[in-house]
N, C-alpha and C positions, 0 to 999 in steps of 0.2 A: 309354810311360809313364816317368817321371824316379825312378832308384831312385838309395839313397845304400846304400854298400857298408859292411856292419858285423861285420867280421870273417868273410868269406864269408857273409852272411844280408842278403839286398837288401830294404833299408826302402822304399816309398812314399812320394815327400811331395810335394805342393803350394805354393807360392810366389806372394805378390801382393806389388805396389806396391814402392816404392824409398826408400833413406835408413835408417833406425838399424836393425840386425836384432832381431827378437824369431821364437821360437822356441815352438811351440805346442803340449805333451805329453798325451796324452787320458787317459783314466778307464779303468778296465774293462771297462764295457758301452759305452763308448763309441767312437766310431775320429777319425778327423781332421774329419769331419763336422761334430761337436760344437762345432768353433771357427767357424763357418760367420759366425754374428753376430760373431765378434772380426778374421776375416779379412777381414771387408767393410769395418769399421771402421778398423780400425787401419793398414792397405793404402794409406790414404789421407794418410799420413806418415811409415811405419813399412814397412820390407824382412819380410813376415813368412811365415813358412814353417810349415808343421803335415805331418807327417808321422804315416802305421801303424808301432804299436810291431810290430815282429816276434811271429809268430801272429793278425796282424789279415790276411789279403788285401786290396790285393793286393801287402803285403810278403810275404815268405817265411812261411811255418809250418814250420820245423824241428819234425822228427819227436824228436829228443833231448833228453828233460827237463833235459840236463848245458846244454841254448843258452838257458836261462830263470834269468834271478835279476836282484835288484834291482841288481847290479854290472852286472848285461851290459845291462840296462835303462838305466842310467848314460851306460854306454859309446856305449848306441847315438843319445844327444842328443849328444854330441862329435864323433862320426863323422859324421852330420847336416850338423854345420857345418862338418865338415873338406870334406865333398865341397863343399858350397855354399863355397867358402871365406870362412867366417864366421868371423875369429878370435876377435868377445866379442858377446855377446844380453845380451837379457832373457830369461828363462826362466819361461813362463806352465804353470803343470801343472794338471790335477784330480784330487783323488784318486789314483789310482796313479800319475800324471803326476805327482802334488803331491808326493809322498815321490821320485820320481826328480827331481824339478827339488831338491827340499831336499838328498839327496844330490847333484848336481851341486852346488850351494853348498859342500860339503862338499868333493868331489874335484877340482871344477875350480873354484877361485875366482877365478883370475883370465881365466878367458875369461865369466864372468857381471857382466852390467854391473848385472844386477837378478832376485832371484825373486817371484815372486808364485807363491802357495801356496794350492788353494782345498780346503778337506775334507781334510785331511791324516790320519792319523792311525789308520784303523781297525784296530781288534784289538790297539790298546796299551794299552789297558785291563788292570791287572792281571789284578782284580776275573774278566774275562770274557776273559780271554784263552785258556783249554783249550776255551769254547763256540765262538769266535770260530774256532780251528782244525776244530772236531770241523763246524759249517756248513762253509765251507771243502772241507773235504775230502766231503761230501757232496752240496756242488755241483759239485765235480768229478765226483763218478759223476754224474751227472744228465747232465752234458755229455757223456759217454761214450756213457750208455747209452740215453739220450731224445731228447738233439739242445738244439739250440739253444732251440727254442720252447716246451717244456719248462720250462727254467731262465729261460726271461723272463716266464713266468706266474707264477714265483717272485720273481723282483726287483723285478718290476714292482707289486707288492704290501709292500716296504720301505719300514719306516720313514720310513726318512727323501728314500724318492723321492713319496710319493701327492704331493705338493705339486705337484711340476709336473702331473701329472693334473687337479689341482685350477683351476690358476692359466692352463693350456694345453694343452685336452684334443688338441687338433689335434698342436701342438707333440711331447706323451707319448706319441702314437698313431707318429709318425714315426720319432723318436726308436729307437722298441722295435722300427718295419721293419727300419729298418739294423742294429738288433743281428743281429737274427734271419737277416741274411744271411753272418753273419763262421762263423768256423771254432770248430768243438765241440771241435775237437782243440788247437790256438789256446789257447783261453781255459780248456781242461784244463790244460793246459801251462802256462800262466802262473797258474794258481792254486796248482800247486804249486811252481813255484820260484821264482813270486816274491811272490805274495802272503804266502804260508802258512812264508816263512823270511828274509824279512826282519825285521831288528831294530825292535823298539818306537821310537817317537819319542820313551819317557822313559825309555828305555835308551842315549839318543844325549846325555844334558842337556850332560856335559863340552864334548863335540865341536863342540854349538849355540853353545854360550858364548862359544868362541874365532871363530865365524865372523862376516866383517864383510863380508859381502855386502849390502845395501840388499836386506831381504825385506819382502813385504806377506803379511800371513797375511790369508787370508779365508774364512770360515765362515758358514751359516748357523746362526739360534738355534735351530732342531727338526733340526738333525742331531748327533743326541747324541754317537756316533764320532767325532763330530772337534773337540766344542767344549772337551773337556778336554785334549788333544794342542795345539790351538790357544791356548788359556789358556798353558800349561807352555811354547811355545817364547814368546809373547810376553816370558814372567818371564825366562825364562833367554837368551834370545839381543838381546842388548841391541842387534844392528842389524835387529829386527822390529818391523813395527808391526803391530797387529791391528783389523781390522773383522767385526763381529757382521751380518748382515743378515738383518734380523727376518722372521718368519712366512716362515724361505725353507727349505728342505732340502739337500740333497746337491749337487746341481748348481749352484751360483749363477751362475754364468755363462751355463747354459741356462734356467734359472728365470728370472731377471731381466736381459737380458743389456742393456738401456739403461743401470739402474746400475752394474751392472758394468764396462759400459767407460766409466763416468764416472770411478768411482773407481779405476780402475787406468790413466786417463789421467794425471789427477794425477799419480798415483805416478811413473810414467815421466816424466812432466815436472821434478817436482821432482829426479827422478835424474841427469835429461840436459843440468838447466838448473845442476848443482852446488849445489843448494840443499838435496839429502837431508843431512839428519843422523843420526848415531844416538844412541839414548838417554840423555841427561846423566845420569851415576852420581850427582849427587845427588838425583834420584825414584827410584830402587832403596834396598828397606828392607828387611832381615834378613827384617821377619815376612812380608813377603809374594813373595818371593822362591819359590821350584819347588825342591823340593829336588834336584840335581844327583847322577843314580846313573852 
């Protein structure tokens, strides 16, 4: 098996096709799997690589709550491309992939040739941000003390996942085998140090502001977690652009994944072909502007 070395903790990843790299970061319940539709695709122009975040097998599971945070989460997409020597990507995340590929815009900007951003955002909700920990920390015991199948009869009943239930019973049913075989110790692990303490994403507005990475935000319209996080960076990060994609939920790229690598071909295209712009300061207006904490 092909490991990449991340400060002592050997990631897993997989690699298709040849020419521009792009770089593949997964969700929580999800593992490299989940890019299956964007690796068959994009493989066929695109050098693309998807790797297990550490705590997924068959990367490492460090036993040490101290080897989990959304820094070392960071770190370990750089280390990725150090071993592949990749010196600049595109950087595709989901959900907890989406907040580490947004920080990677933040920490490494000049090895990111582009982010795309899908579900970003949960538990930066002021409003609900003590309920968002206090879940959180209670799916952690679950994982502890129940196992895995346990907490997937829990998630698999979210919000803003029945969709794909709905839309690809086959697809949902799959989806929730390969959780079910990942590590309770793992996905404890990473809910405490890196879900449940990393920084809001409208605790970050300054630092979006200044960033001129070519990002695509994309969100579904019934995943409530991330449609306001995704609003605030398109106002404040004047090199974002945002897509809504309707009647979809959490996963868009699992949900719909024909549009989705329609429209994040484009993206890429217009990135590769020099034709991205970012947002002309004259459509930016006081009143509708994100306020900046």
């Amino acid at each position: 098996m092909p490991y990449a070395n991340s400060n002592g903790v050997r990631l897993y990843y997989e690699e298709a096709g040849k020419g521009v790299p792009i770089v593949f970061v997964h969700e929580f319940s999800g593992d490299l799997r989940s890019w299956e539709p964007q690796m068959r695709h994009f493989s066929r122009r695109y050098r693309c690589v998807a790797f297990n975040a550490r705590g997924y097998p068959p990367s490492d599971v460090p036993a040490s709550p101290s080897k989990y945070s959304h820094v070392t989460a960071t770190d370990d997409i750089a280390n990725v491309m150090r071993r592949l020597g990749i010196g600049r990507a595109h950087v595709i995340g989901c959900s907890m992939g989406a907040y580490a590929t947004l920080q990677f815009g933040l920490r490494y900007p000049r090895r990111a040739l582009s982010l795309t951003v899908i579900g970003a955002g949960a538990g930066s909700d002021p409003a609900k941000r003590a309920q968002f920990l206090r879940n959180r920390a209670a799916i952690e015991r679950l994982f502890r003390e129940q196992g895995m199948k346990a907490v997937a009869r829990v998630l698999q009943r979210a919000p803003h996942r029945v969709q794909l239930s709905i839309k690809d019973p086959r697809g949902f049913r799959e989806f929730w085998e390969h959780f079910v075989e990942g590590s309770a110790l793992g996905h404890a692990l990473t809910l405490r140090g890196v879900q449940s303490r990393r920084p809001t994403i409208y605790s970050l507005g300054e630092r979006f502001a200044r960033m001129k990475v070519p990002t695509h935000i994309v969100v579904g319209d019934e995943d409530d977690g991330a449609l306001g996080p995704g609003l605030f960076l398109k106002r404040v990060c004047p090199a974002a652009r945002l897509t809504v994609v309707r009647a979809t939920g959490h996963l868009v790229s699992v949900e719909e994944p024909d549009y989705f690598n329609r429209i994040t071909e484009d993206f890429l295209n217009l990135v590769d072909s020099g034709q991205w712009r970012p947002r002309d300061p004259r459509s930016l207006k006081k009143s509708t502007m994100a306020k900046r904490t």
